[in-house]
KOLMAR-508527 format. One record per residue (C-alpha): residue in three letters; x, y, z. Coordinates in steps of 0.2 Angstrom, whole numbers, padded with zeros to 4 digits. Example, Ala and Ser with C-alpha at 12.3 -4.5 7.8 and 13.67 -1.06 7.14 Angstrom:
<rest=ALA, X=0062, Y=-0022, Z=0039>
<rest=SER, X=0068, Y=-0005, Z=0036>
***
This chain:
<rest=UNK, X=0163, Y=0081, Z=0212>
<rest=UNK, X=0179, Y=0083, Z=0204>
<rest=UNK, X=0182, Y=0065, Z=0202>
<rest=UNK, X=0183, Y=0054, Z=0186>
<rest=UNK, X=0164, Y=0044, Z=0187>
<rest=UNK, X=0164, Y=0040, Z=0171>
<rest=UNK, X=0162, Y=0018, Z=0164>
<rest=UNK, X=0178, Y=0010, Z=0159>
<rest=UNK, X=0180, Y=0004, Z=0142>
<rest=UNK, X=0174, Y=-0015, Z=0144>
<rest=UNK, X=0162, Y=-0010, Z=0156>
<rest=UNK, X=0152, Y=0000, Z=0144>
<rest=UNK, X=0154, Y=-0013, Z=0131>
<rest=UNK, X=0146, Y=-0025, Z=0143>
<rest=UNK, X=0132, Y=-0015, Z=0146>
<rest=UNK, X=0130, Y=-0010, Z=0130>
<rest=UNK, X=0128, Y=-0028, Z=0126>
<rest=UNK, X=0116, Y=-0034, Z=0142>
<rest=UNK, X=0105, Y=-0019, Z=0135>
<rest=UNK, X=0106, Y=-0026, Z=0116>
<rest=UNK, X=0100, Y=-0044, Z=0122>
<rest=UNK, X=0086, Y=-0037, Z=0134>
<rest=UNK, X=0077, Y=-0027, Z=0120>
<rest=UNK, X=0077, Y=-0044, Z=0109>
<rest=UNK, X=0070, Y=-0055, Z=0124>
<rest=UNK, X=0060, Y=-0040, Z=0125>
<rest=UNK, X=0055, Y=-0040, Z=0108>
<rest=UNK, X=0052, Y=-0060, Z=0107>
<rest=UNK, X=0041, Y=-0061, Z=0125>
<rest=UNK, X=0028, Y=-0045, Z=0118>
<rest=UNK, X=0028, Y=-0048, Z=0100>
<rest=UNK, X=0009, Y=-0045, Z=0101>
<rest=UNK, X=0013, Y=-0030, Z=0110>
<rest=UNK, X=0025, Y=-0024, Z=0097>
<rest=UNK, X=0017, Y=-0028, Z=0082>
<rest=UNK, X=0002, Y=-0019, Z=0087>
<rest=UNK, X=0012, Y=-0001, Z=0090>
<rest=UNK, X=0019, Y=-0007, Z=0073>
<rest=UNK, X=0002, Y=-0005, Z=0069>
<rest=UNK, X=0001, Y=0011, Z=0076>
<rest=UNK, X=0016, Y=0018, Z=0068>
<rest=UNK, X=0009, Y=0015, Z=0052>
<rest=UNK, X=-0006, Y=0022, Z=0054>
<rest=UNK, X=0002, Y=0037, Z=0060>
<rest=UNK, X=0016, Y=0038, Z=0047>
<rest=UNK, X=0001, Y=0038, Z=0036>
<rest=UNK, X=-0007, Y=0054, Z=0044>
<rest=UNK, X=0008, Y=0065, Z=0049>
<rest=UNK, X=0011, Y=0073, Z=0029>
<rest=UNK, X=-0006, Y=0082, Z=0033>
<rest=UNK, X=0000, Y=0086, Z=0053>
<rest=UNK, X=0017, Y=0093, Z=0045>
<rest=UNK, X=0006, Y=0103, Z=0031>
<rest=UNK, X=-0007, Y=0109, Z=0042>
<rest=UNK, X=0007, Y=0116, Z=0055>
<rest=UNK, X=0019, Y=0122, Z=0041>
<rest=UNK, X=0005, Y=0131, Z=0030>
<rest=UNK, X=-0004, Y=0140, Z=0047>
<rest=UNK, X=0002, Y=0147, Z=0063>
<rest=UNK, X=-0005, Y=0131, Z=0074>
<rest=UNK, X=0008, Y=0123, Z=0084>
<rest=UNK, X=0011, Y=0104, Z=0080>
<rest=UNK, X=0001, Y=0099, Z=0096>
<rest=UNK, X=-0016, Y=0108, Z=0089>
<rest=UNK, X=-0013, Y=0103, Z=0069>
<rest=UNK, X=-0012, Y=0086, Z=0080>
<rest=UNK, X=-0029, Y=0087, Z=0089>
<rest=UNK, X=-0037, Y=0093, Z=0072>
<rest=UNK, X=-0032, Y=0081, Z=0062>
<rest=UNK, X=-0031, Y=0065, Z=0074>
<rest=UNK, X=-0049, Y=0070, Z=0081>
<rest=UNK, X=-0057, Y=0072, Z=0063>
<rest=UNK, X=-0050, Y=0055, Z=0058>
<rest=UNK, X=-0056, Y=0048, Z=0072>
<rest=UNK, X=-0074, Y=0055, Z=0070>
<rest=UNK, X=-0074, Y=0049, Z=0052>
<rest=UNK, X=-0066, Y=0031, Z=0057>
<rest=UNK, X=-0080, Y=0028, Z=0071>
<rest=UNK, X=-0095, Y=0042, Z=0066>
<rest=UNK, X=-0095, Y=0034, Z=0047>
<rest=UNK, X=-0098, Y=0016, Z=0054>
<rest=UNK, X=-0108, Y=0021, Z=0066>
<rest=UNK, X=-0121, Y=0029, Z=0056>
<rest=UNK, X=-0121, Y=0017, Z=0042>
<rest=UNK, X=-0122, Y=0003, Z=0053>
<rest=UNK, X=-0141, Y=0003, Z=0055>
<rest=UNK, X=-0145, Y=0003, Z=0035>
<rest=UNK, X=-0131, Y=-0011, Z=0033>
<rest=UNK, X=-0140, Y=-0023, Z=0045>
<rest=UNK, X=-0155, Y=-0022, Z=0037>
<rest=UNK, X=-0147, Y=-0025, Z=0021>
<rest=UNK, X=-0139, Y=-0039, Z=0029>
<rest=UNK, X=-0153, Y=-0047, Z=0036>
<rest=UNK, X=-0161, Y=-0047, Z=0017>
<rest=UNK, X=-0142, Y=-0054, Z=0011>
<rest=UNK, X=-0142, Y=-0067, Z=0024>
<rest=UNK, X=-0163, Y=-0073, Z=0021>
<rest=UNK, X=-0158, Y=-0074, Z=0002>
<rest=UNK, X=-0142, Y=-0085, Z=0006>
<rest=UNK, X=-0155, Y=-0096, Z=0017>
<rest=UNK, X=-0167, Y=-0098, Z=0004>
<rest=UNK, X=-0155, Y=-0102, Z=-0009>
<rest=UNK, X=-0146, Y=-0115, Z=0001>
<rest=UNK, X=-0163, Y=-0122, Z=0004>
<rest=UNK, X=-0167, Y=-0123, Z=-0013>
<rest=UNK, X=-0150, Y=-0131, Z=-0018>
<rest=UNK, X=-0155, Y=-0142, Z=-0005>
<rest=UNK, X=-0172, Y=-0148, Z=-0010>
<rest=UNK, X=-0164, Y=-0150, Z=-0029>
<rest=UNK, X=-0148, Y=-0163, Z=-0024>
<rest=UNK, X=-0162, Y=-0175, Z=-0010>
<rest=UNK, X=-0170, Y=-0178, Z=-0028>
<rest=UNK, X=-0159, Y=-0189, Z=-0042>
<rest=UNK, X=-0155, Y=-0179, Z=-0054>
<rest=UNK, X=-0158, Y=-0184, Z=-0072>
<rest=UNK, X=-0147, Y=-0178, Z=-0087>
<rest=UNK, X=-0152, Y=-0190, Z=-0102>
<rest=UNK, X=-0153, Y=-0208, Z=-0098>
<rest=UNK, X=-0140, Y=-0206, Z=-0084>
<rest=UNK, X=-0146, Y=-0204, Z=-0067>
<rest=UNK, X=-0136, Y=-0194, Z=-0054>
<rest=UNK, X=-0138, Y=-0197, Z=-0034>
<rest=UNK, X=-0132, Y=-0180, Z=-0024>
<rest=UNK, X=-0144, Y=-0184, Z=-0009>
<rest=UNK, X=-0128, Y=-0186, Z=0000>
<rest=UNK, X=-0121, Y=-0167, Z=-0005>
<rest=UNK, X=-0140, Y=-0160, Z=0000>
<rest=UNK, X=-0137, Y=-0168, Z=0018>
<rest=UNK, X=-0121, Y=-0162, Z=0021>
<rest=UNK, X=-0126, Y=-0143, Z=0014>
<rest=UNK, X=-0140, Y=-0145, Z=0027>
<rest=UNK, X=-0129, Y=-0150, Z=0042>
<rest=UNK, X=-0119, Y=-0134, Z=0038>
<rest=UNK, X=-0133, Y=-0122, Z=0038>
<rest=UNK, X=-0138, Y=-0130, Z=0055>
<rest=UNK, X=-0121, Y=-0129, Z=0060>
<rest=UNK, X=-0117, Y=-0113, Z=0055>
<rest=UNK, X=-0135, Y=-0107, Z=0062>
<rest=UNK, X=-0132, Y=-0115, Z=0079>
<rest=UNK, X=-0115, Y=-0111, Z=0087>
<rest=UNK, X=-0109, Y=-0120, Z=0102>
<rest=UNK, X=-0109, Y=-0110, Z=0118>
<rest=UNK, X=-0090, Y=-0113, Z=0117>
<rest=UNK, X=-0087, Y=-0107, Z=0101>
<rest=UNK, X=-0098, Y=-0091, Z=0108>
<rest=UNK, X=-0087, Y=-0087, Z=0123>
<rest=UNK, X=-0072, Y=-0088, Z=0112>
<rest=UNK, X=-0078, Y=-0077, Z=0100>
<rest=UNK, X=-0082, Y=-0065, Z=0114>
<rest=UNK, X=-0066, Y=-0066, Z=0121>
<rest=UNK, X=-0056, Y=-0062, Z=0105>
<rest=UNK, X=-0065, Y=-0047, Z=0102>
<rest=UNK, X=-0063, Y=-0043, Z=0119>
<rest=UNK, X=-0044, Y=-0044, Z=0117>
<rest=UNK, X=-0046, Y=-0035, Z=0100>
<rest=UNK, X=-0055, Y=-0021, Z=0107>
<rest=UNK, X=-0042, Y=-0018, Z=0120>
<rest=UNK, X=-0027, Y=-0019, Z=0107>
<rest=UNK, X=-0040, Y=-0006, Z=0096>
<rest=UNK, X=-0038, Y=0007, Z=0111>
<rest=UNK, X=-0021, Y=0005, Z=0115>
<rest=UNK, X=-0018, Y=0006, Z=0096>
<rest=UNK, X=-0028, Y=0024, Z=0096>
<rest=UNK, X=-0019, Y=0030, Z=0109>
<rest=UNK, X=-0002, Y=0025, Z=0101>
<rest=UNK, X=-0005, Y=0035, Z=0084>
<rest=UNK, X=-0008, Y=0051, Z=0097>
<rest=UNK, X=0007, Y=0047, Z=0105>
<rest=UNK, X=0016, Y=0044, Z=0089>
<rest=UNK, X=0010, Y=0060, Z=0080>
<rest=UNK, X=0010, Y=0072, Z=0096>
<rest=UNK, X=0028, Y=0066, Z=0102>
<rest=UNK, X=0037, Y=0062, Z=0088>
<rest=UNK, X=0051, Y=0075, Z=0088>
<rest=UNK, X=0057, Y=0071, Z=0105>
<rest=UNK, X=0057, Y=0053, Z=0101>
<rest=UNK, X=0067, Y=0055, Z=0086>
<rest=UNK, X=0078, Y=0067, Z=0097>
<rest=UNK, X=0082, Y=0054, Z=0111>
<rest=UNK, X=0085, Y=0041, Z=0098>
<rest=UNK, X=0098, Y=0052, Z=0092>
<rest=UNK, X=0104, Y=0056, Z=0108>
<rest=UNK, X=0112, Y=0039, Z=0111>
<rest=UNK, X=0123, Y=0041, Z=0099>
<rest=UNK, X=0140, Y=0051, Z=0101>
<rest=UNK, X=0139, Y=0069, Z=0097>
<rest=UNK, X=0151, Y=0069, Z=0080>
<rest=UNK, X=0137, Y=0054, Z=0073>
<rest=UNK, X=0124, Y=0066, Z=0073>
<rest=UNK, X=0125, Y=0075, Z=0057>
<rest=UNK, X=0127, Y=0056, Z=0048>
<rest=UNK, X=0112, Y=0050, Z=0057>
<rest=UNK, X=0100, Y=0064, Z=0053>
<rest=UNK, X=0106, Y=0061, Z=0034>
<rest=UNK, X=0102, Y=0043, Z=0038>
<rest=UNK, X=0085, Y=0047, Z=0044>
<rest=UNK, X=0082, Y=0060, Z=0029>
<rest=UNK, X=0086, Y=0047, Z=0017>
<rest=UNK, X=0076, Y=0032, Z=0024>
<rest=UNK, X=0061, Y=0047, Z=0028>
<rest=UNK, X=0061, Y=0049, Z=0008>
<rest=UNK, X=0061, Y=0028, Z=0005>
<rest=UNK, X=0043, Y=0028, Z=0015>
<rest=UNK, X=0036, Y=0045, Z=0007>
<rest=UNK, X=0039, Y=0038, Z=-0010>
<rest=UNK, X=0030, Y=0023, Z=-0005>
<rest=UNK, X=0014, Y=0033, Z=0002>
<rest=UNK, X=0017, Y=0042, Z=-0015>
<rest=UNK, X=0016, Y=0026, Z=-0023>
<rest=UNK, X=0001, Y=0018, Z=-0012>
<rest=UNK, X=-0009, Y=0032, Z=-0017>
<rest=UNK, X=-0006, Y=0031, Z=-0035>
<rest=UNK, X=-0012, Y=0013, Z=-0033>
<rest=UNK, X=-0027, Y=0016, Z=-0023>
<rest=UNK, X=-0032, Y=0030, Z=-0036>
<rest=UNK, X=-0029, Y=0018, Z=-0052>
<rest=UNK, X=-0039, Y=0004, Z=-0042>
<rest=UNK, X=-0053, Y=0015, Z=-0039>
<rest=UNK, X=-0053, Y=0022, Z=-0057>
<rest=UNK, X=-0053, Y=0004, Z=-0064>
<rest=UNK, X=-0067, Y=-0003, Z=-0054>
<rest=UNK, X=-0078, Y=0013, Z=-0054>
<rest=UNK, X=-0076, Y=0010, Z=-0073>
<rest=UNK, X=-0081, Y=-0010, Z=-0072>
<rest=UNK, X=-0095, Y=-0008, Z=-0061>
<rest=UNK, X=-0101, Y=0006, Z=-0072>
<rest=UNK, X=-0102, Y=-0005, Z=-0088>
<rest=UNK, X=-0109, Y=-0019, Z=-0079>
<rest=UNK, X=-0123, Y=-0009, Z=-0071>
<rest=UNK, X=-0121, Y=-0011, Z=-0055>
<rest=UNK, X=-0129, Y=0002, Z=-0044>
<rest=UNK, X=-0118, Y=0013, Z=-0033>
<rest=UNK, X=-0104, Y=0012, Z=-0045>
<rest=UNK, X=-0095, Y=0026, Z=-0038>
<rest=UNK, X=-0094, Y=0022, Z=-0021>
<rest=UNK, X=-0091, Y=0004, Z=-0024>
<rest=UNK, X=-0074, Y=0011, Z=-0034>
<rest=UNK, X=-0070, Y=0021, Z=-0021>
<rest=UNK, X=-0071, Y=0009, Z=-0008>
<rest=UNK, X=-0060, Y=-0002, Z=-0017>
<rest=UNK, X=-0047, Y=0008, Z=-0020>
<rest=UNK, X=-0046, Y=0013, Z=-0001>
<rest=UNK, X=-0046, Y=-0004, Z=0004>
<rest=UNK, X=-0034, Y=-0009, Z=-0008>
<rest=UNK, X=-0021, Y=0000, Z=0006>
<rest=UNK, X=-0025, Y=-0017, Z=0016>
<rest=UNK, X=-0021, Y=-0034, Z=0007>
<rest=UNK, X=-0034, Y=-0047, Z=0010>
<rest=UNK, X=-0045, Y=-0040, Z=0021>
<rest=UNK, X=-0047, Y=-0024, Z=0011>
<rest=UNK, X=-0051, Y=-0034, Z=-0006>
<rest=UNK, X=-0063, Y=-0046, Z=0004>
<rest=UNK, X=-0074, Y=-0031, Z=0013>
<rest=UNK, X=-0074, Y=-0023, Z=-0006>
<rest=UNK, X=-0079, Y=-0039, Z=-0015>
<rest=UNK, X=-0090, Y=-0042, Z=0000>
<rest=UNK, X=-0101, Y=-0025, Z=-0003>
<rest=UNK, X=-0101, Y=-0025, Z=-0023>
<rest=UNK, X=-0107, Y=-0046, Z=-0022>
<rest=UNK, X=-0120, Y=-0041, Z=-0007>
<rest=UNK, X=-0127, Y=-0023, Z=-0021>
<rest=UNK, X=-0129, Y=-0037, Z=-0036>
<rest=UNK, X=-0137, Y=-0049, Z=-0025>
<rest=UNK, X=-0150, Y=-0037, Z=-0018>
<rest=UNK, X=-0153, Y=-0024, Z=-0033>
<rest=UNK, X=-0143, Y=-0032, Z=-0047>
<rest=UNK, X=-0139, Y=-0025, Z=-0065>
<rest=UNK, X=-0149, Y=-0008, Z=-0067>
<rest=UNK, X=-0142, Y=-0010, Z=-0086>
<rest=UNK, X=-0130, Y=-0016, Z=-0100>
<rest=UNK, X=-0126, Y=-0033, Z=-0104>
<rest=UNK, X=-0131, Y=-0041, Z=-0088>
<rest=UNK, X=-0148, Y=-0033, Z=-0086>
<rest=UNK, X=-0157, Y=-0047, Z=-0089>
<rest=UNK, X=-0149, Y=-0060, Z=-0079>
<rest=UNK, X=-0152, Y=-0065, Z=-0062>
<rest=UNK, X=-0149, Y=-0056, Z=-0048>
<rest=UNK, X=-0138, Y=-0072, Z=-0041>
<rest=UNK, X=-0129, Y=-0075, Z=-0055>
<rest=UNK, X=-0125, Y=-0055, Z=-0057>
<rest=UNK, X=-0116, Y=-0057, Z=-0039>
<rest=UNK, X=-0107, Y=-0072, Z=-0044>
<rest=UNK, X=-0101, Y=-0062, Z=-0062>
<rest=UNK, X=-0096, Y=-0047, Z=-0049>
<rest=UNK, X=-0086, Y=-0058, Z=-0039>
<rest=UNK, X=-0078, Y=-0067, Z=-0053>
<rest=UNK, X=-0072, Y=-0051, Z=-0061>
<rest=UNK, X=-0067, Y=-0046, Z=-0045>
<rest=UNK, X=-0056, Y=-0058, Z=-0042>
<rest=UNK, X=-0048, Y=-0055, Z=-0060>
<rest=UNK, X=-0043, Y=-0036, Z=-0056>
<rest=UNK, X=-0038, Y=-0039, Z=-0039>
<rest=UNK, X=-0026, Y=-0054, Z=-0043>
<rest=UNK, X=-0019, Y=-0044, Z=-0058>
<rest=UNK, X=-0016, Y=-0028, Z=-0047>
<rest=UNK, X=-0009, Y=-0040, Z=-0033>
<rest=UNK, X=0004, Y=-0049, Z=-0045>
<rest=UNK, X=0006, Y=-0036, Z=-0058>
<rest=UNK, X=0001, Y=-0017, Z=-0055>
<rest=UNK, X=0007, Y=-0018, Z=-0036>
<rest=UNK, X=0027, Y=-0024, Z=-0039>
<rest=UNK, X=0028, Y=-0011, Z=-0052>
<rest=UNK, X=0022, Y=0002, Z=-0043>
<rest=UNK, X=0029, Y=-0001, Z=-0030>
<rest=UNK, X=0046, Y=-0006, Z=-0037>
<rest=UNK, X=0046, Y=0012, Z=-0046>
<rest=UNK, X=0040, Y=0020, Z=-0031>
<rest=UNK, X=0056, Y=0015, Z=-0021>
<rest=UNK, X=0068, Y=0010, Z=-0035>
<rest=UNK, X=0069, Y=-0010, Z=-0033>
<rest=UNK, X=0066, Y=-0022, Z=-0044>
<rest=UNK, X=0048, Y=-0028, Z=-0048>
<rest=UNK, X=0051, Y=-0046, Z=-0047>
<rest=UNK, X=0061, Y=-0043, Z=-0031>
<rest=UNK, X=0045, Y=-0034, Z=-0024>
<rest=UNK, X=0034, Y=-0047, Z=-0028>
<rest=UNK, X=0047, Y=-0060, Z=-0021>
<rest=UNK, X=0046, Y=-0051, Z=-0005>
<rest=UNK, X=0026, Y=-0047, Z=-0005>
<rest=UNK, X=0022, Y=-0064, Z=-0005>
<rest=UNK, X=0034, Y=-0072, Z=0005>
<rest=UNK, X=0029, Y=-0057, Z=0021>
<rest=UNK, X=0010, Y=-0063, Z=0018>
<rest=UNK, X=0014, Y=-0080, Z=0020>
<rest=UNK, X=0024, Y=-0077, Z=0035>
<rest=UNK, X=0016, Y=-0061, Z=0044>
<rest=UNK, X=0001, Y=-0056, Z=0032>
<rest=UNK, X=-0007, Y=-0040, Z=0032>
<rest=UNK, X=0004, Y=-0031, Z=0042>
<rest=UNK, X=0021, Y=-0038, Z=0032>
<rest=UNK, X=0012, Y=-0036, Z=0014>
<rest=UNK, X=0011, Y=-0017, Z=0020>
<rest=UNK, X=0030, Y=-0015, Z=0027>
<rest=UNK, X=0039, Y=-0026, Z=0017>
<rest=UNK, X=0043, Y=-0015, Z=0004>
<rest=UNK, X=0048, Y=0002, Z=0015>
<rest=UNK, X=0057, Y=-0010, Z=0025>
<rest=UNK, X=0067, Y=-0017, Z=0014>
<rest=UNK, X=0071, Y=0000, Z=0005>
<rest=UNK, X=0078, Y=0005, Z=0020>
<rest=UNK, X=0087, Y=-0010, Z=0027>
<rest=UNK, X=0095, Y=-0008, Z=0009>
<rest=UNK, X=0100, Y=0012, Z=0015>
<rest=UNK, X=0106, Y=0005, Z=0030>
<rest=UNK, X=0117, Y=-0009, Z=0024>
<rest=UNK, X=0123, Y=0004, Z=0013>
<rest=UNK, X=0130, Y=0017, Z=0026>
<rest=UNK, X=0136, Y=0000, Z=0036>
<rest=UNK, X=0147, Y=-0005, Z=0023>
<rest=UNK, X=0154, Y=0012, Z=0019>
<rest=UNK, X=0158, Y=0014, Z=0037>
<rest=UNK, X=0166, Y=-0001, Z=0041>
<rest=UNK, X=0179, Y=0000, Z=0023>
<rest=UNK, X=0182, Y=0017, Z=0029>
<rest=UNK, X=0174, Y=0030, Z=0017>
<rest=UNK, X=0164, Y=0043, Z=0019>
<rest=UNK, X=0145, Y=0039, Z=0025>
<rest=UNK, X=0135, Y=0040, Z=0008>
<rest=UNK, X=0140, Y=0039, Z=-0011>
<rest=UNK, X=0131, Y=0055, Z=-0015>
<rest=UNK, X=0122, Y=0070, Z=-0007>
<rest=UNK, X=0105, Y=0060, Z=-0008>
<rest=UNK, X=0099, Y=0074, Z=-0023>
<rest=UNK, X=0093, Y=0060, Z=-0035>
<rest=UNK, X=0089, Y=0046, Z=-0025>
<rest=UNK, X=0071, Y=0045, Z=-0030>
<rest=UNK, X=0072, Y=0053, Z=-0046>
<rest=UNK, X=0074, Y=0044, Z=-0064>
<rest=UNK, X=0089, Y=0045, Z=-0075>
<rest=UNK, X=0090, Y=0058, Z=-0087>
<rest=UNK, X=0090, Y=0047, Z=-0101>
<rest=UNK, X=0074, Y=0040, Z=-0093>
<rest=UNK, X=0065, Y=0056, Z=-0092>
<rest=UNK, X=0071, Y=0063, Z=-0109>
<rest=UNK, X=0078, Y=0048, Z=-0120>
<rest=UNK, X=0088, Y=0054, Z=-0135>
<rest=UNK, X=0081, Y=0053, Z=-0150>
<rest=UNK, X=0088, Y=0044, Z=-0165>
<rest=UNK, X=0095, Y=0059, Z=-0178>
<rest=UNK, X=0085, Y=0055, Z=-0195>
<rest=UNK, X=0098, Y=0051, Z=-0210>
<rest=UNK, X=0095, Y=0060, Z=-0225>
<rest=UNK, X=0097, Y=0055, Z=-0241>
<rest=UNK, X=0112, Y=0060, Z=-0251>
<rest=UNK, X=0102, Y=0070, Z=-0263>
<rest=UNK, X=0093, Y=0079, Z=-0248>
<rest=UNK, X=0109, Y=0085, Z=-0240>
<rest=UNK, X=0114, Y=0102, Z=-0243>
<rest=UNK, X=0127, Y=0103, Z=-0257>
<rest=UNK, X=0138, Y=0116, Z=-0243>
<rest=UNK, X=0135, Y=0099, Z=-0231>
<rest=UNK, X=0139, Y=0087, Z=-0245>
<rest=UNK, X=0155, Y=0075, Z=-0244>
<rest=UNK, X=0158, Y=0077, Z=-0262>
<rest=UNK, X=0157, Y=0099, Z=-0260>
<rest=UNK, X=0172, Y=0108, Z=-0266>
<rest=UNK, X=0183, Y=0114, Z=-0248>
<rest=UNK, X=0188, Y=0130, Z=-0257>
<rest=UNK, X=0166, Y=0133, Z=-0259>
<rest=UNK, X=0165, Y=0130, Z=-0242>
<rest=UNK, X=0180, Y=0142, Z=-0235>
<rest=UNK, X=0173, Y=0156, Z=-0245>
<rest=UNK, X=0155, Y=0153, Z=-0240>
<rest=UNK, X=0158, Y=0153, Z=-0221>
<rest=UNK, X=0167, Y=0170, Z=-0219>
<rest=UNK, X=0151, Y=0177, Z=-0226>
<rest=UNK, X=0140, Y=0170, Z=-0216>
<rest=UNK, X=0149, Y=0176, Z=-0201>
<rest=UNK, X=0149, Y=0193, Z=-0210>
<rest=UNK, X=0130, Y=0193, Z=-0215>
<rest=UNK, X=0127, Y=0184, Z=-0195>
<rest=UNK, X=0139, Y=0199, Z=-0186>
<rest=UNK, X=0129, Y=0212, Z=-0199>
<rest=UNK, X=0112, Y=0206, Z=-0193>
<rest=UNK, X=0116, Y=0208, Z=-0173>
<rest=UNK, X=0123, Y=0226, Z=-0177>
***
């Protein structure tokens, strides 16, 4: 096989390019497909810093820190639920018979004309319609049923194949990263392991950051339900602040368990011991609804604009606008994302104008100024009459010149 087999020129162009438009048509026909491994990704990014700790502090090989730490989240992600599940039905069950009997009650009040002074307000239509829902909401049609039974059918199947992804991710991940390397030609290699260094710091300072905001959300609501009274302050806090890692559905499921623990126990003590327990939920929910927006458009971009070096209103800019279009998952990956696609942009540009890959050695990409850390101080001007009369404009030259070699005397006297 002496002869020359290798692609000319164009040819490898064109296939280069036939393979660059089948991984977008790929990409565009299993989108749901895609964005569940993105899914996966994530959740594995999340748990590989305690794979790479486990391996790197003990002797275990990568595949058994793996099993260890995949299996215990598993058993905590499905055990946890599982044995709770019992308790929370009853306790929703009690929820759900108070809800009833409120709605029944608002209804009885609005079929009777409601008198406030001389003027007379007629709600019977509102009590009908309140009705109608209940009974609507009571009474699925069969339809609605087997579509909600298909969809969680489907989601059952994505939630496997999503648990079998985070395996493969943690379990396989340096030969992955190694074939992606190995596409490109052997004198890119160093420049793209940089590359991969770089943008592997952008999405650890942003788990740093996520964490610091999980840990303030926690504090701050474990503090709120504390003064309110509300039993199970700490867990509630700590629920919170985990869920706060999942915008929307994360606040809702929090806000969900601390309205459901005022409604059935309400306020054990402090101001709002005395009301009742249905207003206590609603005041729980209200100032819920206060923190969370505040952390969403305040404490959010500034942590995470700090965690990744970008500007806070540029964050919130992009935080919003990847809810609107791709919700959960694009309020979770905008901001890594758009770190990295900086870093990439970046080493593009460099290359194309000809110099070398990156600016710097990447030393002090994630840490603050020195002038950030350690400002300098402003030096404290003394008055005129404070100021030495060796230091003093108005001081004799001739005092000074005799008085220095002295102390240089006196100093070189001293060290002796």
């Amino acid at each position: 096989m002496n002869r020359n087999t290798q692609w000319s020129l164009p040819f490898r162009y064109a296939v280069g390019f036939a393979l660059f438009v089948a991984l977008v048509a790929f990409i565009i026909y299993a989108r749901d497909a895609i964005r569940n491994l993105v899914i996966a990704a994530f959740v594995a990014y999340l748990i590989s810093p305690i794979v790479e700790y486990l391996s790197v502090r003990t002797r275990l090989s990568r595949r058994a820190s793996v099993n260890i730490v995949y299996f215990s989240a598993l058993v905590l992600l499905v055990g946890v639920p599982a044995t709770l599940t019992p308790i929370f039905y009853d306790e929703a069950q009690i929820v759900i018979q108070d809800i009833l009997d409120l709605s029944d009650q608002v209804g009885a009040m609005l079929s009777k004309p409601v008198h406030v002074g001389n003027l007379v307000f007629h709600l019977e239509g509102w009590g009908n319609n309140l009705t109608q829902l209940q009974g609507e909401f009571l009474t699925p049609l069969p339809e609605e049923a087997l579509k909600l039974l298909e969809t969680t059918s489907v989601g059952a199947l994505w939630f496997l194949v999503i648990l079998v992804s985070v395996y493969l991710f943690l379990s396989e991940w340096p030969r992955m990263r190694k074939s992606v390397f190995d596409w490109a030609l052997p004198p890119y290699h160093d420049e793209l392991q940089e590359l991969y260094v770089r943008i592997r710091n952008v999405w650890m300072a942003y788990l740093r950051g996520q964490i610091v905001l999980m840990i303030i959300v926690g504090v701050v609501f474990t503090a709120v339900w504390v003064v309110m009274g509300i039993p199970g302050a700490l867990v509630l806090g700590v629920i919170a602040g985990l869920f706060t890692l999942v915008p929307d559905v994360g606040p809702f499921i929090a806000v969900a368990l601390a309205a459901g623990v005022a409604l059935l126990e309400g306020s054990t003590w402090g101001p709002l011991v005395n009301l009742p327990n249905f207003w206590v939920a609603g005041i729980v929910i209200a100032v819920y609804l206060v923190l969370i927006n505040l952390k969403n458009f305040f404490l959010r971009p500034y942590i995470m604009g700090r965690s990744v070096h970008m500007n806070e209103g540029l964050v919130f800019i992009a935080i919003v606008i990847a809810t609107i279009l791709e919700g959960i998952l694009g309020a979770l990956l905008v901001v890594p994302v758009l770190a990295s696609l900086v870093l990439i942009a970046g080493y593009i540009q460099r290359k194309v104008l000809g110099l070398p890959p990156f600016e710097d050695d990447g030393s002090m990409q994630f840490v603050a100024p020195p002038e950030k850390v350690n400002p300098p101080r402003r030096k404290k001007m003394l008055p005129l009459e404070e100021v030495p009369a060796s230091l003093s404009p108005m001081a004799d030259p001739s005092s000074l010149s005799e008085s220095q070699p002295k102390r240089m005397y006196a100093r070189k006297k001293a060290n002796k």
